[in-house]
GUTORKOL-950382 format. One record per residue: x, y, z of N, C-alpha, C in turn; residue in one letter. Coordinates in steps of 0.001 Angstrom, whole numbers, padded with zeros to 6 digits, always signed. Atoms other than C-alpha are relative to their C-alpha. Example, Ala and Ser with C-alpha at 12.3 -4.5 7.8 and 13.67 -1.06 7.14 Angstrom:
+000890-001190+000000+012300-004500+007800+000900+001200+000000a/-000820-001190-000060+013670-001060+007140-000770+001090+000730s/
This chain:
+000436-001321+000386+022512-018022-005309+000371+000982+001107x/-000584-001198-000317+023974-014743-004139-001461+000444+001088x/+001352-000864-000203+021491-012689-001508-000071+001324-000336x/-000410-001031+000409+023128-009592-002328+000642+000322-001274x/-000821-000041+001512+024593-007796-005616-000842-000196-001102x/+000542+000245+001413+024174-008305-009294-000623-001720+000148x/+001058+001135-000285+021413-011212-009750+000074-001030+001077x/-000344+000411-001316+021214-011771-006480-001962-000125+000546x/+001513+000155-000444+017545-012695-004197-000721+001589-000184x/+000504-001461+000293+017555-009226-003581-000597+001084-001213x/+000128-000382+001639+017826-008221-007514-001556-000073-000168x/+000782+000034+000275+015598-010495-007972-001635+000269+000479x/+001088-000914-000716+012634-009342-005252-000353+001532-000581x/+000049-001479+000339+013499-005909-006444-001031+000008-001128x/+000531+000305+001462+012243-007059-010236-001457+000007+000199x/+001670+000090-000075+009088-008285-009113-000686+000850+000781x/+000896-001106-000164+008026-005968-007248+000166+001486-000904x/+000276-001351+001009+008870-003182-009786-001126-000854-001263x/+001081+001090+001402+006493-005993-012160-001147+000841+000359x/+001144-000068-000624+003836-005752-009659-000396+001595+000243x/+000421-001290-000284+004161-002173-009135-000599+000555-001311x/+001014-000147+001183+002829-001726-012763-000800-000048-000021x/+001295+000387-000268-000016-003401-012038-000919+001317+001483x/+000577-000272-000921-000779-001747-008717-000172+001703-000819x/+000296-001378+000650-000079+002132-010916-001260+000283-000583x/+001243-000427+000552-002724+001611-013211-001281-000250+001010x/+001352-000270-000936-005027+000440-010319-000131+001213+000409x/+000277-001454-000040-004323+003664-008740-000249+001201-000357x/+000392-001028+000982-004668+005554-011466-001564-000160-000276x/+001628+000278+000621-008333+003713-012199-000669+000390+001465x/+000822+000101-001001-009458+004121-008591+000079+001745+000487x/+000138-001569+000205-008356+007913-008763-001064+000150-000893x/+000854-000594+001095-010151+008433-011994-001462-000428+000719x/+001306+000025-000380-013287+007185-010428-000006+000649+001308x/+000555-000742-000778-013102+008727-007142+000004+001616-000399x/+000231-001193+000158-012904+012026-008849-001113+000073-001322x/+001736+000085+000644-016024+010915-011410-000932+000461+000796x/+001231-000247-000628-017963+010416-008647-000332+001462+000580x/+000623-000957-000351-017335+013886-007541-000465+001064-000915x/+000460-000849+001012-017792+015220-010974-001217-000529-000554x/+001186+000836+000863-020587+012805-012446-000315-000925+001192x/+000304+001281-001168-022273+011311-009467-000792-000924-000731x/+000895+001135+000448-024384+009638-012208+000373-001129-000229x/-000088+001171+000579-022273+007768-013594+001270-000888+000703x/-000117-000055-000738-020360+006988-010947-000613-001402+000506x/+000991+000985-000341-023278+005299-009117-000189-000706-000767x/+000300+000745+000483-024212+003428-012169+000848-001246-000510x/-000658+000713-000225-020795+002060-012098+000128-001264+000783x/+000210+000627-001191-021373+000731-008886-001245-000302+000087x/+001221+000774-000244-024906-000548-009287+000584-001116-001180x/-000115+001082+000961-023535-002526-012617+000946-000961+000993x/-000931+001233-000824-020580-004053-010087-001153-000548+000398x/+000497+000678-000565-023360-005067-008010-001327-000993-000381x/+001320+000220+000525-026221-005630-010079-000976-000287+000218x/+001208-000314-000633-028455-004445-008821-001185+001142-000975x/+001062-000793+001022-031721-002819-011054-000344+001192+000818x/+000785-001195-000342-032015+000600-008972+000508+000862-000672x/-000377-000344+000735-032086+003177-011184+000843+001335+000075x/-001398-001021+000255-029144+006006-011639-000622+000651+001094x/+000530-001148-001024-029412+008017-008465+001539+000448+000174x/-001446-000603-000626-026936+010445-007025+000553-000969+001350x/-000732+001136-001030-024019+008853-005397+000007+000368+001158x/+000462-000139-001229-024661+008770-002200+001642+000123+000930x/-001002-000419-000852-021666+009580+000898+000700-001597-000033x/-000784+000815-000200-021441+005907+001491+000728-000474-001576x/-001131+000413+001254-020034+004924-002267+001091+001033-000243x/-001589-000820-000132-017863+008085-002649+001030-000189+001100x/-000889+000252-001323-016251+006833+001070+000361-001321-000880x/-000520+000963+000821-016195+003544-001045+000986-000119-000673x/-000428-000302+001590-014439+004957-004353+001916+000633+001134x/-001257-000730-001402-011943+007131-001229+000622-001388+000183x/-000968+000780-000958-010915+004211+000489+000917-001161-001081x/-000898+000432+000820-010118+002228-002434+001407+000633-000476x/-001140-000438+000358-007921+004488-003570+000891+000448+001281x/-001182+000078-001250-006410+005034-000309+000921-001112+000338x/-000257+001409-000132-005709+001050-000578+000924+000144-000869x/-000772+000286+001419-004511+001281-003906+001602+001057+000490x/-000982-000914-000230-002331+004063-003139+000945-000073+001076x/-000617+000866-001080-000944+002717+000058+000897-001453-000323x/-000524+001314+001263+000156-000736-002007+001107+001180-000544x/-001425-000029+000334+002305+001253-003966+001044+001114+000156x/-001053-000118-000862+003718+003508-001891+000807-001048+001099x/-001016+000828-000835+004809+000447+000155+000974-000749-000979x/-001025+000388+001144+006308-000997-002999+000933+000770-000456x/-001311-001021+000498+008330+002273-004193+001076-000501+001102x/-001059+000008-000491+009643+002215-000532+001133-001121+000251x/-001202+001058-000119+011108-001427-000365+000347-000214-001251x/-001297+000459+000601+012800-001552-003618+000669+001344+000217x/-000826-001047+000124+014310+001353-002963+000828-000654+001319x/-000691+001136-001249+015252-000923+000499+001163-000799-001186x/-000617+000973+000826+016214-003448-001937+001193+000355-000870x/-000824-000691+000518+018150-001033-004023+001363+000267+000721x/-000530-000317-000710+020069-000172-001187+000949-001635+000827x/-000417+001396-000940+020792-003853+000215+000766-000600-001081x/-000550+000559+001156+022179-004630-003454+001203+000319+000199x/-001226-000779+000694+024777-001588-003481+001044-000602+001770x/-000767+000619-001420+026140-003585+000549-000652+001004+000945x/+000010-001229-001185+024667-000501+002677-001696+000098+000610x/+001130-000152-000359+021656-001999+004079-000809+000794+001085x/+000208-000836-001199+021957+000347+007173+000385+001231-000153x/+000270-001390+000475+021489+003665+005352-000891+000543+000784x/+000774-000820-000887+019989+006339+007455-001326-000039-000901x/+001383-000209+000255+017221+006641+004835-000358-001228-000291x/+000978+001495+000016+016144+003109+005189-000842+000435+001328x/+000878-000301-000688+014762+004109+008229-001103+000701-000237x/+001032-000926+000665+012492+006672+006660-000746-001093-000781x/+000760+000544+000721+011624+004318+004670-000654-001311-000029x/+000756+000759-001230+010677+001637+007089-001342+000748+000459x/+001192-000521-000615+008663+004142+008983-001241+000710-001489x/+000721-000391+000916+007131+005117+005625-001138-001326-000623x/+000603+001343-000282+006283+001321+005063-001038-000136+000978x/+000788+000203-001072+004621+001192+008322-001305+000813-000222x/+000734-001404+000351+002567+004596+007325-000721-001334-000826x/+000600+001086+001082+001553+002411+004315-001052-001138+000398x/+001148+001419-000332+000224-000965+006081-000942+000637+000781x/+000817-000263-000951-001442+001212+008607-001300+001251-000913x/+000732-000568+000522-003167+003198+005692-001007-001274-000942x/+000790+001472+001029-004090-000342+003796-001259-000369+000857x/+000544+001122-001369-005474-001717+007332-001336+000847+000075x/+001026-000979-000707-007790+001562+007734-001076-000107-000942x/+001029+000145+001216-009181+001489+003780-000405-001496+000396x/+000718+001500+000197-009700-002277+004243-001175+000106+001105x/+001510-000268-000733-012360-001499+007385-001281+000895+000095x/+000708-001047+000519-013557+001432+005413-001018-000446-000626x/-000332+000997+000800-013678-000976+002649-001662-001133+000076x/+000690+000987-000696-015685-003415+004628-001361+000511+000147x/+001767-000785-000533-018805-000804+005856-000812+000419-000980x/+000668-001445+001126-019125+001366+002555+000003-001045-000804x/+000174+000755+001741-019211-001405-000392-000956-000581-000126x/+001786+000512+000310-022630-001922-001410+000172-001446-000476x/+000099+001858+000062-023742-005761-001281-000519-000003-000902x/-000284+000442+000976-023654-007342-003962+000891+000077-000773x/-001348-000380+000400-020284-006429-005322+000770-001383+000700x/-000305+001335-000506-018862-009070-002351-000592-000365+000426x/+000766+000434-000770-020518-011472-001104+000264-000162+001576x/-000991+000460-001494-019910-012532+002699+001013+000715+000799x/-000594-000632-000436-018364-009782+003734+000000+000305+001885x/+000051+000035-001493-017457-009663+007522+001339+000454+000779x/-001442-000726-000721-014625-007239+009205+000424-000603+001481x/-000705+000601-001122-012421-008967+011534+001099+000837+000283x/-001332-000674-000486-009629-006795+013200+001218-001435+000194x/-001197+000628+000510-006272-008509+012027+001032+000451+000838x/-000867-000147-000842-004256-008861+014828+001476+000168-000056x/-001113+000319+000537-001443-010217+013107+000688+001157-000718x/-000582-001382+001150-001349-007168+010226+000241+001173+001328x/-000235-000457-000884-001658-005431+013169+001642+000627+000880x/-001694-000035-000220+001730-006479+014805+000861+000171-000348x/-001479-000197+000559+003607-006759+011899-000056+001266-000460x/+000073-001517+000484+002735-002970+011470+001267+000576+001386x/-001322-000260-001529+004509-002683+015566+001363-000418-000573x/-001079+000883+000652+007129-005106+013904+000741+001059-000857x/-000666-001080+000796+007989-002591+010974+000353+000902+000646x/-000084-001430-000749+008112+000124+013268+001545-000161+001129x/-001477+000028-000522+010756-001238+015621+001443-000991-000848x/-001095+000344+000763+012625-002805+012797+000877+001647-000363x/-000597-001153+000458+013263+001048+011971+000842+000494+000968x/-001600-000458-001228+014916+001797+015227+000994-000861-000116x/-000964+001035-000131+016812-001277+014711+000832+000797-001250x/-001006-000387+001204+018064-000092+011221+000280+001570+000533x/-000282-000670-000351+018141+003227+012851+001583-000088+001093x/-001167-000019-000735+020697+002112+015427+000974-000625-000508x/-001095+000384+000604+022820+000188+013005+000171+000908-000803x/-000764-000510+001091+023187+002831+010595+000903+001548+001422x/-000343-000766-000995+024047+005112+014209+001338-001329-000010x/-001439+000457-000047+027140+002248+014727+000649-000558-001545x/-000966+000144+001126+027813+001926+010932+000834+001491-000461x/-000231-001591-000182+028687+005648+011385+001015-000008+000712x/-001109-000114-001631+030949+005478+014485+000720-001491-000720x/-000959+000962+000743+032761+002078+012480+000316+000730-001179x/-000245-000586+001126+033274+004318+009461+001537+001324+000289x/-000790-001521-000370+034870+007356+011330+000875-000970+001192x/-001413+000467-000670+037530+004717+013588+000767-000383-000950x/-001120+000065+001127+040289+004380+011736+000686-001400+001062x/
């Protein structure tokens, strides 16, 4: 199997994540529509979020910490698939041979933007989600997601400086 080109690894990565990016749209679309309930209908809203948890207290206004809740989700959600637009559009680019396009870099450092917006809702995530929804919940700083956020970041100078000598190999004759 090919890594590049017509049905190639690449192709096929591209595919599934345009699958998955379906999935992740309508999340973002459902985690919009409720963080802007809660600021229009805090009733129902909250009663959303007492049925996740089930819990019998009865309809109160939503309080700061579930609308930071309803926020960070969708900051999650929305982070997901902006990191998905930007690598098949990587992928797009690694198909047509020109994986060291100046706007891969952008779209590296746009990636990076992304995990480092996932990383922030997930400890948001962690404080604001009323118990009983998850159980066992316990925020550990992720060293690893961490790095490979540094990692993305100097992969972009890297594709930055190859598409700087695929430039200067283009223009020697």
């Amino acid at each position: 199997m090919r890594l590049i080109g017509e049905r190639s690894v690449a192709s096929a990565l591209r595919w599934i994540l345009g699958l998955a990016n379906v999935f992740v749209t309508v999340a973002v679309l459902f985690t919009g529509l409720m963080l802007l309930t809660s600021l229009v209908l805090p009733d129902f809203a909250a009663g959303f979020i007492d049925g996740l948890s089930e819990n019998d207290n009865d309809l109160r206004p939503l309080l700061l910490n579930e609308r930071a809740t309803y926020l960070a989700a969708f900051v999650a959600t929305l982070s997901t698939w902006w990191i998905f637009n930007r690598l098949r559009r990587m992928f797009l680019a690694v198909n047509r041979g020109d994986a060291f396009e100046r706007a891969n870099v952008g779209r590296l450092q746009a990636v990076g933007i992304g995990l480092i917006g996932v990383q922030v809702s997930a400890a948001i995530l962690v404080f604001t989600i009323p118990e009983g929804i998850i159980s066992d919940l316990d925020y550990q700083v992720d060293l690893g997601a961490w790095l490979g956020i540094v990692i993305v970041f100097m992969l972009a100078e890297v594709f930055r400086q190859g598409a700087a000598m695929r430039d200067d190999q283009q223009m020697t004759v």
